[in-house]
N, C-alpha and C positions, 0 to 999 in steps of 0.2 A: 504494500500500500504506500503511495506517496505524500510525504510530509505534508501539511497545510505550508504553505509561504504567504504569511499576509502582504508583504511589497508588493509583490505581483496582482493579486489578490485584489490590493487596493489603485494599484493602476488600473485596474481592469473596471474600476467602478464609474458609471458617468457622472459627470461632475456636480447632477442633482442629490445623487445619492451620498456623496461623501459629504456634501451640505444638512444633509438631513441627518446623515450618522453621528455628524459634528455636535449639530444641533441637540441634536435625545443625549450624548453624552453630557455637554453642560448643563442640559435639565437635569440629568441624572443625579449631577456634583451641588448642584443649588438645592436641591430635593434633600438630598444627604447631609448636606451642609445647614441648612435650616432644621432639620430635623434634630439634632445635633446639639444646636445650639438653643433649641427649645426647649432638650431634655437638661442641659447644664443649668439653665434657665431657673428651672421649675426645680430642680434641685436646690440649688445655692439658695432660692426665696422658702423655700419649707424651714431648715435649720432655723435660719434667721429670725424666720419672726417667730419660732416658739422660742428662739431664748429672750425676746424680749419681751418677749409673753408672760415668761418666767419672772421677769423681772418687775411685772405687775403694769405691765401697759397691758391697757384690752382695747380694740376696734370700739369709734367713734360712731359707727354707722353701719346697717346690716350691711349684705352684701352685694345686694339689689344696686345701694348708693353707690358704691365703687367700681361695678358693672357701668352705671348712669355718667360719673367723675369722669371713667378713662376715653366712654363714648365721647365725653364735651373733648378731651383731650384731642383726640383724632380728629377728630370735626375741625377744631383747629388748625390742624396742621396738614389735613390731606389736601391734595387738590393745590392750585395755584395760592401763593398770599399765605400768610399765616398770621391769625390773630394769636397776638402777644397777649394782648390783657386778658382773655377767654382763659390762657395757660395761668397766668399769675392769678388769677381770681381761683382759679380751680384750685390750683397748687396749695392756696391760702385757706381752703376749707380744711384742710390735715391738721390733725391735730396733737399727732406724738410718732412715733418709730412705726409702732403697728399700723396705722393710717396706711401711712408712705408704702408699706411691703403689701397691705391687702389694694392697694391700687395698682401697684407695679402687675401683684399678679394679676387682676382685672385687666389689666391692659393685652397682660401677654405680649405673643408675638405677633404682630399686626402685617399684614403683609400690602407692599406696594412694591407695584411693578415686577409680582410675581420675587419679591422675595421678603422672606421674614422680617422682620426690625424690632425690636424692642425698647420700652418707653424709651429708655435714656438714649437709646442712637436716634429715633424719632425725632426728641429732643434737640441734640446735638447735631443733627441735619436739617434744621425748620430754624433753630434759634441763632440768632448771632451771637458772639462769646458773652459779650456783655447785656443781652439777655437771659441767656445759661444762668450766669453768676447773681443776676437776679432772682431767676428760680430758686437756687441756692441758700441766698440771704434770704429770702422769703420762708422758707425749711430750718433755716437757723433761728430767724425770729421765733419762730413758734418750736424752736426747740427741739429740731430732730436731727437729726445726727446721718441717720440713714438717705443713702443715695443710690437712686435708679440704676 
């Protein structure tokens, strides 16, 4: 029986096809990749907020509210434009560490342009630094320590 040689193989392919192969492989790796990082994701936010949990912060708001926060969130920021004050007003309803973590995970991983994002890269791509750093002091004023 004669060996497989992919060179050949892939010469042999018309130039729609090794576009298309191209293409399913990088979905493949963004599929993989997003998946990936939603499992790190959701990991690294479980820990977290039970030790803060522990340490006698409880959520401000059921869970309904944090589901409603992160929606205003993305609303904000998807699409052309990003309203800044809609982020800061939101931001501003938190109220301690467990807040900040049961929004984070509300938020999840949000997908644009067919790839994941998560709040803080959301964030970090919509805001300019010196509205970032407002977010920030806005988290600080009311005392939380925790970041996206």
């Amino acid at each position: 029986m004669k060996d497989f040689d992919f060179n050949t193989w892939w010469k042999g392919l018309p130039v729609i096809a090794k576009a298309a192969f191209i293409a399913l492989a990088i979905y493949i790796v963004l599929t993989i990749h997003s998946a990936l990082k939603e499992f790190k994701f959701t990991l690294g936010k479980q820990s977290t907020l039970a030790g803060y949990m522990s340490q006698g912060q409880q959520p401000s708001f059921p869970d309904s509210v944090y589901r409603n926060l992160a929606d205003d969130l993305e609303r904000a920021m998807r699409g052309a434009g990003t309203n800044e004050q809609l982020i800061f007003t939101t931001i501003g309803k938190l109220k301690n560490d467990v807040d900040a973590i049961k929004l984070n995970k509300a938020f999840g991983m949000r997908s644009s342009w067919g790839i994941s994002y998560s709040l803080r890269e959301w964030l970090e791509g919509d805001l300019s630094s010196k509205d970032l750093q407002k977010v920030w002091q806005i988290m600080d004023f009311n005392g939380i320590t925790y970041r996206f």
